[in-house]
PyMOL commands that place a pseudoatom at each C-alpha (Angstrom):
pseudoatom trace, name=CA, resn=UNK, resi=1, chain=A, elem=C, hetatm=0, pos=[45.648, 97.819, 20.367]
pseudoatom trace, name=CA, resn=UNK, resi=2, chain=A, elem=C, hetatm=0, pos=[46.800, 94.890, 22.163]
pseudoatom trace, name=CA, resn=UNK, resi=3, chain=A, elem=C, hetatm=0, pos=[45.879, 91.522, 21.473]
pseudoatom trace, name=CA, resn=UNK, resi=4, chain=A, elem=C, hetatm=0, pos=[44.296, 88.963, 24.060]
pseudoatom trace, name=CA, resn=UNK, resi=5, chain=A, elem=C, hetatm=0, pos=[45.707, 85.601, 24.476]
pseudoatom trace, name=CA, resn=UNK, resi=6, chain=A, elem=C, hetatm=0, pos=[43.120, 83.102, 25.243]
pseudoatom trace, name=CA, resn=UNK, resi=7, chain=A, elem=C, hetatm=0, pos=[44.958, 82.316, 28.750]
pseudoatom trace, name=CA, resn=UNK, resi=8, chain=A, elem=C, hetatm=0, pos=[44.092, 86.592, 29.680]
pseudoatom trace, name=CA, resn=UNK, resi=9, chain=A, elem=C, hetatm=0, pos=[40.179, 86.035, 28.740]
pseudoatom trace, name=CA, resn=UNK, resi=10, chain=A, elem=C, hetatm=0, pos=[37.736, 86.896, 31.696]
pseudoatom trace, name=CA, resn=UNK, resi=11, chain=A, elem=C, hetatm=0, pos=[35.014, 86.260, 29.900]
pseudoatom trace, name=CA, resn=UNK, resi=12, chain=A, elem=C, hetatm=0, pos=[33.414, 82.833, 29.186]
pseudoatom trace, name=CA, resn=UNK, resi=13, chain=A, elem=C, hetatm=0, pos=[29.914, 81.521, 27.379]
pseudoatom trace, name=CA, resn=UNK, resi=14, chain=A, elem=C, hetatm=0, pos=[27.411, 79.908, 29.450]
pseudoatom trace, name=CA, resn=UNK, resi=15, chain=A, elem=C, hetatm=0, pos=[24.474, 77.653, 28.022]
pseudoatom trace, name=CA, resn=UNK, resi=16, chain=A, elem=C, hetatm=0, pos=[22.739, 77.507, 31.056]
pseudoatom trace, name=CA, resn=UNK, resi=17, chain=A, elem=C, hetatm=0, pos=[19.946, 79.387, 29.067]
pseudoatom trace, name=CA, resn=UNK, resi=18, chain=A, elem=C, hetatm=0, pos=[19.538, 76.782, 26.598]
pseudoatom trace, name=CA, resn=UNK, resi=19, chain=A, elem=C, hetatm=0, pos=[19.216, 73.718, 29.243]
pseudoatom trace, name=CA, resn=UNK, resi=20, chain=A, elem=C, hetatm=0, pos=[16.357, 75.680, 30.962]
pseudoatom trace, name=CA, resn=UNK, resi=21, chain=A, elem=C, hetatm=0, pos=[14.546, 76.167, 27.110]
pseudoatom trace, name=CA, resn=UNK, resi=22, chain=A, elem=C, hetatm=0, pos=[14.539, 72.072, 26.349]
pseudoatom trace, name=CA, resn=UNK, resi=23, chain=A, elem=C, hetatm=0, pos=[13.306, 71.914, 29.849]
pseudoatom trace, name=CA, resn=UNK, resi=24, chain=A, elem=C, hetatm=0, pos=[10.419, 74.554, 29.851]
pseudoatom trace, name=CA, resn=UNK, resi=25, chain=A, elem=C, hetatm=0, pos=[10.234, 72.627, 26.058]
pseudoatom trace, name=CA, resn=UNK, resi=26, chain=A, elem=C, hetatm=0, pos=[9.960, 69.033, 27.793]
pseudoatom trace, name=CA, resn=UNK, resi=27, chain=A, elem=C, hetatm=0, pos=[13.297, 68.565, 25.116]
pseudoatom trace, name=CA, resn=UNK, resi=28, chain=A, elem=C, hetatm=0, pos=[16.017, 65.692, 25.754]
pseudoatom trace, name=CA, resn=UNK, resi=29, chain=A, elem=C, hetatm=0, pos=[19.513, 66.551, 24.281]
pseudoatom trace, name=CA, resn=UNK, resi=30, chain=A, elem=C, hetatm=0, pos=[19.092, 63.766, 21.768]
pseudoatom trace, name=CA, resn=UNK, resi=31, chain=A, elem=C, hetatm=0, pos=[15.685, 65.807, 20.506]
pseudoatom trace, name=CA, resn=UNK, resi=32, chain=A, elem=C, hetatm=0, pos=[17.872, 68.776, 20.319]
pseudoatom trace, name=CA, resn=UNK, resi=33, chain=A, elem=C, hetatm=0, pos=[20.565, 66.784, 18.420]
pseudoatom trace, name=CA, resn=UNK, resi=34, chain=A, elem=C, hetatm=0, pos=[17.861, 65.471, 15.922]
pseudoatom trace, name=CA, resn=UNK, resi=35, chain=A, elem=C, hetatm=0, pos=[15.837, 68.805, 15.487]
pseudoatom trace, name=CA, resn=UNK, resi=36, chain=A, elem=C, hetatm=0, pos=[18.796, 70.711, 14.871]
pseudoatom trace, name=CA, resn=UNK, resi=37, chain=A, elem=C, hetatm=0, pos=[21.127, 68.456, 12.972]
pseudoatom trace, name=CA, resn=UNK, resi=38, chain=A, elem=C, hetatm=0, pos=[23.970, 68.544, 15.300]
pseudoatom trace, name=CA, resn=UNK, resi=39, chain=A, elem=C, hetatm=0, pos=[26.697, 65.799, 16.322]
pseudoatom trace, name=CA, resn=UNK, resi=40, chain=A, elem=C, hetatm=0, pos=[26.604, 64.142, 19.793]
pseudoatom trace, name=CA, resn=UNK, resi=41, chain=A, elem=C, hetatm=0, pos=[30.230, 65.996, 20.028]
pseudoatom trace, name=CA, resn=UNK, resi=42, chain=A, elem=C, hetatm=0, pos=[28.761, 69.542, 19.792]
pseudoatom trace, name=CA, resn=UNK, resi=43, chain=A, elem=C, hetatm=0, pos=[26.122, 68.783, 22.202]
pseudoatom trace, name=CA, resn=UNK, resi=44, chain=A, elem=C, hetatm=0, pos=[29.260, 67.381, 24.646]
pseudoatom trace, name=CA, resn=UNK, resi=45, chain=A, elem=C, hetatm=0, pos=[31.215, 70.767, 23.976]
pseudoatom trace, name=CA, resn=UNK, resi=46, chain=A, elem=C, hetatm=0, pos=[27.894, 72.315, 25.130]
pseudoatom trace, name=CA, resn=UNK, resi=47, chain=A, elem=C, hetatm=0, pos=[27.297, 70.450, 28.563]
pseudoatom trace, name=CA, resn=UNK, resi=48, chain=A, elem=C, hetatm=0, pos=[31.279, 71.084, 29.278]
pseudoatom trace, name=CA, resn=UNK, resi=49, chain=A, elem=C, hetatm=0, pos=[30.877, 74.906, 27.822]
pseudoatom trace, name=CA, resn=UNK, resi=50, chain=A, elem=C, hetatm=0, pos=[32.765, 74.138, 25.652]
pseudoatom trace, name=CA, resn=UNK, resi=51, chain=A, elem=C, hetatm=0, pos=[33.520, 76.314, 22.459]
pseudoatom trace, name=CA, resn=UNK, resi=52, chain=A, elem=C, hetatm=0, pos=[30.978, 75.602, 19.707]
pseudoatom trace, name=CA, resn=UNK, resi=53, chain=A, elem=C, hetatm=0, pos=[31.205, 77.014, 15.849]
pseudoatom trace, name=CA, resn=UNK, resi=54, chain=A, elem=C, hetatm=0, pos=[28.541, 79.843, 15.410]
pseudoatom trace, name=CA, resn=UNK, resi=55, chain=A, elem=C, hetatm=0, pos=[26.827, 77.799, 12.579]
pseudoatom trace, name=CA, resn=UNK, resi=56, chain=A, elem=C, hetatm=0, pos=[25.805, 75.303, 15.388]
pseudoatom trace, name=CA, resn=UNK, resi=57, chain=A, elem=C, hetatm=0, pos=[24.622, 77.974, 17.805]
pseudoatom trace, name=CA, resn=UNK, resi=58, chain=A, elem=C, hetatm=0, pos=[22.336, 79.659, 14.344]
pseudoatom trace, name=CA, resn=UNK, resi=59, chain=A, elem=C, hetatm=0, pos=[21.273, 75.932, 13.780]
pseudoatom trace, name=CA, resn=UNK, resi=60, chain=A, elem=C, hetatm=0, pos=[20.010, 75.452, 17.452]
pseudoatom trace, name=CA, resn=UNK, resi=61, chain=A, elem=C, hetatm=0, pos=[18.333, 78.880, 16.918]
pseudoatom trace, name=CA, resn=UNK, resi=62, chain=A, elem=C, hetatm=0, pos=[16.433, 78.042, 13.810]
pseudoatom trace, name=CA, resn=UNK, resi=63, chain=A, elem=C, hetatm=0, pos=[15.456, 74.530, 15.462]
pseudoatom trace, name=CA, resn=UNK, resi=64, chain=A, elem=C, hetatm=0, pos=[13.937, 76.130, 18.482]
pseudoatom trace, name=CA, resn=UNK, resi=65, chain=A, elem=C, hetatm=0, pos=[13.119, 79.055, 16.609]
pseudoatom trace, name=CA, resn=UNK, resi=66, chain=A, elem=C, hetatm=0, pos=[14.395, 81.612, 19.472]
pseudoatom trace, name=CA, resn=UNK, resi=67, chain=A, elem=C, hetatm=0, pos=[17.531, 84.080, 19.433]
pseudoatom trace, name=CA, resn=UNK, resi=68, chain=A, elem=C, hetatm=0, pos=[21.356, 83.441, 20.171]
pseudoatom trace, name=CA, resn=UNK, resi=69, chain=A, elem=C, hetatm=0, pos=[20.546, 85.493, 23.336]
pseudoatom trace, name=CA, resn=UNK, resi=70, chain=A, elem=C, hetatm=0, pos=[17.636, 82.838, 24.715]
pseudoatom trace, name=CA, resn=UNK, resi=71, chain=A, elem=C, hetatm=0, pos=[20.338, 79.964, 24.796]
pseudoatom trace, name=CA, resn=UNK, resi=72, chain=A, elem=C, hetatm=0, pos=[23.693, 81.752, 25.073]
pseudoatom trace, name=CA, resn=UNK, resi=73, chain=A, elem=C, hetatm=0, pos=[25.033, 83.991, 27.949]
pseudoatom trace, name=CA, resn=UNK, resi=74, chain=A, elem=C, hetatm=0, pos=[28.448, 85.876, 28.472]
pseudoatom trace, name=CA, resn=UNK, resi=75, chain=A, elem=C, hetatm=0, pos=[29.775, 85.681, 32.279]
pseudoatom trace, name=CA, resn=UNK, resi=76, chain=A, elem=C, hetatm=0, pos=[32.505, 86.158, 34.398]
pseudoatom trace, name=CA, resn=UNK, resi=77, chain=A, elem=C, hetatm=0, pos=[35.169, 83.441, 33.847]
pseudoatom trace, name=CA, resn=UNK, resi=78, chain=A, elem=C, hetatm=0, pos=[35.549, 83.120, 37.955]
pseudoatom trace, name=CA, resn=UNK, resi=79, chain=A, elem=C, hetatm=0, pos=[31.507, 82.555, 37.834]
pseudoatom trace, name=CA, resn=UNK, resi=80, chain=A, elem=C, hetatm=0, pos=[31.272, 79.108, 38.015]
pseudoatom trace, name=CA, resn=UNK, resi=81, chain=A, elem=C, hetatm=0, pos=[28.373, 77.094, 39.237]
pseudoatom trace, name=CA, resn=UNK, resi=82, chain=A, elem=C, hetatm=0, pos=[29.392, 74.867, 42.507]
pseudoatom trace, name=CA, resn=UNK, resi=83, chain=A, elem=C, hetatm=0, pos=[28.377, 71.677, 39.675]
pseudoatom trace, name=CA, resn=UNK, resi=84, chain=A, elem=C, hetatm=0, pos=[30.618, 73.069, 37.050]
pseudoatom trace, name=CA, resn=UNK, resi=85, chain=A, elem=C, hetatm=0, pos=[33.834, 72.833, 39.289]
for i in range(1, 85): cmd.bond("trace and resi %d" % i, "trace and resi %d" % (i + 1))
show_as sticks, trace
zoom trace
């Protein structure tokens, strides 16, 4: 089996779920950041897309008490939002 280098990955995560949750919660970032204990630097990685450690993600989780799949997608590398370019 052949191993992917990060430059061949099509794939990419997309929180777009998780902004529409605060909002349908009336949540700021910084409420987010407080609730779930996180550092203003993982919420950055998250507005870029970032990559984020999977403890952070299963803190977010327990915080909003939902599942990874309510604030985390998987798309299309090439599908990027017209604001994300």
């Amino acid at each position: 089996m052949a191993t992917i280098k990060a430059a061949e990955l099509r794939l990419r995560m997309s929180y777009d779920k998780l902004w529409d949750l605060l909002k349908a919660e009336g949540l700021l970032k910084q409420d987010l950041q407080a609730r779930a204990g996180i550092s203003s630097g993982s919420i950055a990685k998250l507005s870029k897309g970032a990559n984020i450690q999977t403890d952070t993600l299963l803190r977010i989780c327990q915080a909003l008490d939902c599942q990874i799949g309510d604030i985390v997608e998987v798309i299309p590398a090439t599908d990027v939002k017209e604001e994300d370019a």
